[in-house]
C-alpha positions in Angstrom: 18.6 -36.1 -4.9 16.5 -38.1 -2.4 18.0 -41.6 -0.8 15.7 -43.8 -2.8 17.0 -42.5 -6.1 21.2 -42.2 -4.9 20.7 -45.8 -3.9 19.6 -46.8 -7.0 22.2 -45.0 -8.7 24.9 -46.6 -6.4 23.3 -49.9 -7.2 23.3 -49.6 -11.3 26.8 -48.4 -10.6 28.2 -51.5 -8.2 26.5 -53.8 -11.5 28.2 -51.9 -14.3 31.3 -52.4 -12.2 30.7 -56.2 -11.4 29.5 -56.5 -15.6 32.8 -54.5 -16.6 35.1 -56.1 -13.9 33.8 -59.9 -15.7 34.2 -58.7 -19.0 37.7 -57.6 -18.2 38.5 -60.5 -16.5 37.2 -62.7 -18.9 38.9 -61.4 -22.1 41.8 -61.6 -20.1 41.8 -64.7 -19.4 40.5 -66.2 -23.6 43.5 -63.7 -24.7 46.1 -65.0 -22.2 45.1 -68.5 -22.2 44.4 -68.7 -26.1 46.5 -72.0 -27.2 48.7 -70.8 -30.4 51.1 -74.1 -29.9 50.2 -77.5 -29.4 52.9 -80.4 -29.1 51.3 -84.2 -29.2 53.6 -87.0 -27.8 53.3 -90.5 -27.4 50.5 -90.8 -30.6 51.5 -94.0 -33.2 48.2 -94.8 -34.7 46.6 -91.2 -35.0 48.3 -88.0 -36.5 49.0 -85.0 -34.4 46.0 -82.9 -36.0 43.6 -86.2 -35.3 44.9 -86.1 -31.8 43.7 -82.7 -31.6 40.5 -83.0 -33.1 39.8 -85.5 -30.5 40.1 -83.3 -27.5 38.7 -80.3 -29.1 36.1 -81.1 -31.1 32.5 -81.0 -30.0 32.9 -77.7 -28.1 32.9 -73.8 -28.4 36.4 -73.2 -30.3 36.7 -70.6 -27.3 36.7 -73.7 -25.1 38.7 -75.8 -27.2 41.7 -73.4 -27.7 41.7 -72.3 -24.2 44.4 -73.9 -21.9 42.4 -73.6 -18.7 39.7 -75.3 -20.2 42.2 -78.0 -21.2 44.0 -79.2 -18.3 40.9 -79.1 -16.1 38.7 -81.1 -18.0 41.5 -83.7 -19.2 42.6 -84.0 -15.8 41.2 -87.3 -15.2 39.8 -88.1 -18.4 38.4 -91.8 -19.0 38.8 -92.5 -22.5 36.0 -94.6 -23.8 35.3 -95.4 -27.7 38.7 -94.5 -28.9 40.2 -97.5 -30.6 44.1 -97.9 -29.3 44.3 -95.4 -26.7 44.4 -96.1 -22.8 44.8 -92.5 -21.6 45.3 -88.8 -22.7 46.9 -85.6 -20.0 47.0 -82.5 -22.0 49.7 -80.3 -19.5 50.3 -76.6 -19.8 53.6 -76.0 -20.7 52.9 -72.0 -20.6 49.2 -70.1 -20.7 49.7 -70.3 -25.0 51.5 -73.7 -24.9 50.0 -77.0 -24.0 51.4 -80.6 -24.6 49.6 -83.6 -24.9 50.4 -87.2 -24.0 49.0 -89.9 -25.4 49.3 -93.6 -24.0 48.2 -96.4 -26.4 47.4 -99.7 -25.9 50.1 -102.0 -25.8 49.3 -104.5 -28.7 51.2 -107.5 -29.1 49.8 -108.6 -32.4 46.8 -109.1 -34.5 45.0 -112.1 -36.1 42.2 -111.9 -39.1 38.7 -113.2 -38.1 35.5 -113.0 -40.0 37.4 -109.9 -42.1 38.2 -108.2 -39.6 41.8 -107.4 -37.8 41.1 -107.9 -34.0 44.2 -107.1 -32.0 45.3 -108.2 -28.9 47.8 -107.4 -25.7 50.6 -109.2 -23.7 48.0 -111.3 -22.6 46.0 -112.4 -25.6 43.3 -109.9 -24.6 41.3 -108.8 -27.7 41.3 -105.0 -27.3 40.5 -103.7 -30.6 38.6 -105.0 -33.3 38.8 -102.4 -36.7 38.6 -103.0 -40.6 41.7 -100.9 -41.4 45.4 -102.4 -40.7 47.5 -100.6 -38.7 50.9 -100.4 -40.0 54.1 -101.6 -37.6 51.9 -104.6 -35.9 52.3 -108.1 -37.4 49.8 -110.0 -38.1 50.1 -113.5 -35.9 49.1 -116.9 -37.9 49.2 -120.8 -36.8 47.1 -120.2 -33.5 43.8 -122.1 -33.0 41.0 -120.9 -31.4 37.6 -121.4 -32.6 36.2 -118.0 -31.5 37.7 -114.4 -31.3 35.6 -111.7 -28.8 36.2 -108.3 -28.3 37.3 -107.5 -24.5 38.0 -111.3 -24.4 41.3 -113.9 -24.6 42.0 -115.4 -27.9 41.0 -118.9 -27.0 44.3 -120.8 -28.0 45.4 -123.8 -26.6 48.7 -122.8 -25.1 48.0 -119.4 -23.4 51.9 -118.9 -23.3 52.2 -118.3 -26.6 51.5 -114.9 -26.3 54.5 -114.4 -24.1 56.5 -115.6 -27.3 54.7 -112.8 -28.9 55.3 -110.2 -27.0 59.0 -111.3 -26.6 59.6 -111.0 -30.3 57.5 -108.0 -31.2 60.0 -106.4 -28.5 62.9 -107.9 -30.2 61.9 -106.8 -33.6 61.1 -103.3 -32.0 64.4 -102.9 -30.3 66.4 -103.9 -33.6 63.8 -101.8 -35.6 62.9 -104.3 -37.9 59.2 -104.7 -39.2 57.6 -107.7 -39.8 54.9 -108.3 -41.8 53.7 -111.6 -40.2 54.9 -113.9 -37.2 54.1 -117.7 -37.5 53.8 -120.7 -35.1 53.7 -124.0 -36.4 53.7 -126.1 -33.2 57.2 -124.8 -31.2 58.9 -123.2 -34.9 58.8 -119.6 -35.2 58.6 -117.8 -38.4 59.2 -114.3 -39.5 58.2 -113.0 -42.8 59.8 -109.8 -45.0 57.7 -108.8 -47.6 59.0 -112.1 -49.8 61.3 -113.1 -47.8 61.1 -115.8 -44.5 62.6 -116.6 -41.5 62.9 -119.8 -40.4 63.8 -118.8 -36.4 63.7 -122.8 -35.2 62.2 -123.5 -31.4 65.7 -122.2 -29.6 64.0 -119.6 -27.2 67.3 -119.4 -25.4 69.3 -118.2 -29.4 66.2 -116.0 -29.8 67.6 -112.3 -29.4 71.1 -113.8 -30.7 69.4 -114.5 -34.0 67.1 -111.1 -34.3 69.8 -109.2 -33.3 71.7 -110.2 -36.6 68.7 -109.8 -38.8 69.1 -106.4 -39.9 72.7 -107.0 -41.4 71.1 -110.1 -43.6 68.0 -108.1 -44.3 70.0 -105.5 -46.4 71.7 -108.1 -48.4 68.0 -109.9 -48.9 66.4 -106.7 -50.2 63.9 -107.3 -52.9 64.9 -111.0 -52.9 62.3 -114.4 -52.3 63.6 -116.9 -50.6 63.7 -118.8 -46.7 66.3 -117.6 -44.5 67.0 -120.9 -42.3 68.0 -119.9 -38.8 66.7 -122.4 -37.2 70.2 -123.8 -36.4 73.8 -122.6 -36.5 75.9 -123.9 -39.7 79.1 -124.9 -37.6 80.6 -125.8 -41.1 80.2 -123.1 -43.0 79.9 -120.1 -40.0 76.7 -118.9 -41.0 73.2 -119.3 -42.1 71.5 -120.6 -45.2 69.5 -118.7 -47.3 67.8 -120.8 -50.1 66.5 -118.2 -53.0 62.8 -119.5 -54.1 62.8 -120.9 -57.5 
């Protein structure tokens, strides 16, 4: 066997042995780092499988069900287009196991302009504008503004307003209790319950006082119409008023 010929035999050889060394190094790696559980956290407007479909879908389902592939390219993500969500790590919990974390917008509230639901932030921001309700934020009536822009303030007249928002939606949150609707009519707050409302008054100071002991009057009030007047303290009688609607 002359040189020429053993050298090109060696060579062949040191290729089949790269080719096979990839090939065994790559099926390693898709079988190892193939994703057969998948825990979602932190998601309240999308479902687990929507969160999913999100991240994975648009590539190779080798890509998309590979953990590897997951961590890396979520790493620093920038969400953009995705109505509600600020940010998204997927982690690797083992090489089949990943967990992704979801943080959403923080949305104090909504309002209804030109038929369409435009929610805001803390700061009267306008962060999302959609045509489908999301369930568990209230919508917020009695504000004026003239105009409503996405990425913009809500234009009211007393930007401070939205810090009564917040408050509240905290408030309801922490007592898990669900309005439908918050109302301002000038310094009066307003709650509303399916057919039920809740005259809260202007006392900023009674405010958690009087949400706190909401959910005990809310059970008795069940499938009832009517205004439950909390706007002041009944010294006489020791408790609120409700008056039934006729």
């Amino acid at each position: 066997m002359n040189k020429r010929r053993k050298k090109w035999i060696l060579i062949c050889l040191g290729v089949l042995a790269v080719i096979a060394g990839t090939l065994y190094a790559g099926n390693y790696i898709l079988s190892t780092y193939h994703v057969n559980t998948v825990y979602v956290d932190g998601n309240f407007h999308y479902s687990d499988e929507e969160i999913q479909e999100m991240l994975t879908g648009g590539v190779p389902e080798v890509l998309g069900t590979n953990s590897l592939y997951l961590t890396h390219k979520y790493k620093n993500w920038e969400v953009q287009d995705i109505p509600f969500i600020d940010a998204v790590t997927v982690e690797a919990l083992a090489p089949d196991t990943v967990k992704i974390t979801v943080y959403e917008k923080a949305l104090a509230g909504y309002i209804k302009y030109l038929d369409a639901y435009m929610y805001f932030d803390k700061d009267g921001y306008i962060v999302e504008n959609s045509s489908v309700r999301t369930s568990g934020i209230p919508q917020i009536t009695g504000l004026s503004f003239s105009y409503a822009v996405l990425g913009q303030p809500l234009p009211v007249e007393d930007p401070k307003v939205f810090e009564d928002v917040l408050t509240i939606t905290k408030l309801l949150d922490k007592y898990e209790l669900s309005a439908d609707r918050i109302h301002f009519k000038e310094d009066d707050v307003t709650l509303y319950f399916a057919e039920v409302e809740v005259a809260l008054g202007n006392e900023r100071g009674r405010l958690e006082n009087k949400i706190m002991n909401l959910p005990q009057f809310m059970e008795t009030l069940e499938g009832k119409r009517g205004i439950l007047h909390m706007e002041t303290y009944d010294e006489t009688n020791g408790k609120y008023i409700f008056k039934p609607s006729e």
